[in-house]
C-alpha positions in Angstrom: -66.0 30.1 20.6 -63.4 31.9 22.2 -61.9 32.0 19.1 -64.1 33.1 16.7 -65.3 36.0 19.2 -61.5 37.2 18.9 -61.4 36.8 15.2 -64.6 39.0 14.9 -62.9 41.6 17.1 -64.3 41.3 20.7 -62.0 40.9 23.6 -63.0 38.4 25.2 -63.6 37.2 29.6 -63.6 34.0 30.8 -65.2 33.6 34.2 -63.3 30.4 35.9 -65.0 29.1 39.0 -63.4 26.4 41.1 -60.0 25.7 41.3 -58.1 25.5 37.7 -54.7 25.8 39.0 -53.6 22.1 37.5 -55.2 23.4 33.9 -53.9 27.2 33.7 -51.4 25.8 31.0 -54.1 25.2 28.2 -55.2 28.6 28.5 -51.8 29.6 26.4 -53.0 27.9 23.7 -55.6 30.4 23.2 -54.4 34.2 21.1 -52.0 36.0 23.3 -53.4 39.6 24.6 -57.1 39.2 23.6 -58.4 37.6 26.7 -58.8 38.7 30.9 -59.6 35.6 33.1 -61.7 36.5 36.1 -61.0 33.7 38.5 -62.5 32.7 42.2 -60.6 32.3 45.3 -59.9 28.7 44.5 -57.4 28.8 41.9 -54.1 29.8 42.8 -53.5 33.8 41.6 -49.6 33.7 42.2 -49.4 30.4 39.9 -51.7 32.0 37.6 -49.8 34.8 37.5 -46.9 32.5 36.6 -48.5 30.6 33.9 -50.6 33.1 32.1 -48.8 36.4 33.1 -47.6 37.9 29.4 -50.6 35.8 27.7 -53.7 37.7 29.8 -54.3 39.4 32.1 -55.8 37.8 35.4 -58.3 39.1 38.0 -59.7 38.1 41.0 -58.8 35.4 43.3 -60.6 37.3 46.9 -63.0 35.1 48.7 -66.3 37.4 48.8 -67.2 35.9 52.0 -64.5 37.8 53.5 -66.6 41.3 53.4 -69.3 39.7 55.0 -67.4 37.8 57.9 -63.6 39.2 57.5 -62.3 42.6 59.1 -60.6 45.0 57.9 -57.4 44.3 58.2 -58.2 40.6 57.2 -59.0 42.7 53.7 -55.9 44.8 53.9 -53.6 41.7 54.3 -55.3 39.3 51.7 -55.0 42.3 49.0 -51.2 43.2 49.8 -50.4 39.5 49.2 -52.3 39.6 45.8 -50.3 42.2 44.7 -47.0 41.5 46.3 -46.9 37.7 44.4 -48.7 39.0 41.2 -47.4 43.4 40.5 -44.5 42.8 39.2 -45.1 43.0 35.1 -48.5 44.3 35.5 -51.3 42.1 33.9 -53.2 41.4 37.4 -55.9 43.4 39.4 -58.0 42.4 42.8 -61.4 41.3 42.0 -64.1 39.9 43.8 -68.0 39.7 43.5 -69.1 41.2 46.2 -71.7 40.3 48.2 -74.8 41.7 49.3 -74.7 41.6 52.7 -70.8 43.0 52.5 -69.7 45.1 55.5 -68.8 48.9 54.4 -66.0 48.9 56.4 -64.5 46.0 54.6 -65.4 47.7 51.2 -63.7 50.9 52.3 -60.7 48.8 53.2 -60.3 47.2 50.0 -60.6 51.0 48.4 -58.0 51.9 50.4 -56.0 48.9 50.1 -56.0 49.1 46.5 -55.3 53.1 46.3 -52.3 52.8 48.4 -50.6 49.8 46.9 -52.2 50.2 43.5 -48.9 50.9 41.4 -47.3 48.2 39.7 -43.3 47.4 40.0 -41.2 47.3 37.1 
């Protein structure tokens, strides 16, 4: 399917829940620089990175239960390690379903978070 939806044109997301860490590698069998993979907190984003970084890009990997029950600076520290294991090269951003009961605080936080250390490294 994936595929054929390239071939037609369409970029295409894949939505991974669970932990695929031990299958990232069959993913670069699929077209290079057609598809973004939106993973959960379960699959490791800094192997990911390593694996698929060049071939798509990668989101995600913040547990949404974390703006419900988390602070803060449990927000702040979880997004600076995303982006200090994955910014270099580009390719990866912070994503993360948030929930409906998330604290505003916690949303303002990752804002912030992500304004302040938003630019990639070369």
């Amino acid at each position: 399917m994936v595929n054929k939806f390239i071939k037609d044109g369409y970029l295409v997301q894949l939505h991974c829940d669970t932990d695929w860490t031990s299958r990232l590698h069959y993913f670069t069998e699929l077209p290079k620089g057609k598809i973004y993979m939106h993973m959960d907190e379960r699959t490791d984003i800094t192997k990911a990175k390593e694996i698929l970084g060049g071939h798509m890009a990668i989101e995600g990997n913040f547990k949404p239960s974390l703006f419900t029950l988390g602070t803060p600076a449990q927000i702040e520290k979880r997004i600076k390690e995303i982006i200090d294991d994955c910014a270099d090269g580009g390719g990866v951003w912070v994503g993360v379903e948030i929930p409906d009961d998330a604290k505003l605080e916690n949303l303002k936080a990752m804002i912030d978070t992500c304004k302040t250390y938003r630019k990639y490294r070369k």
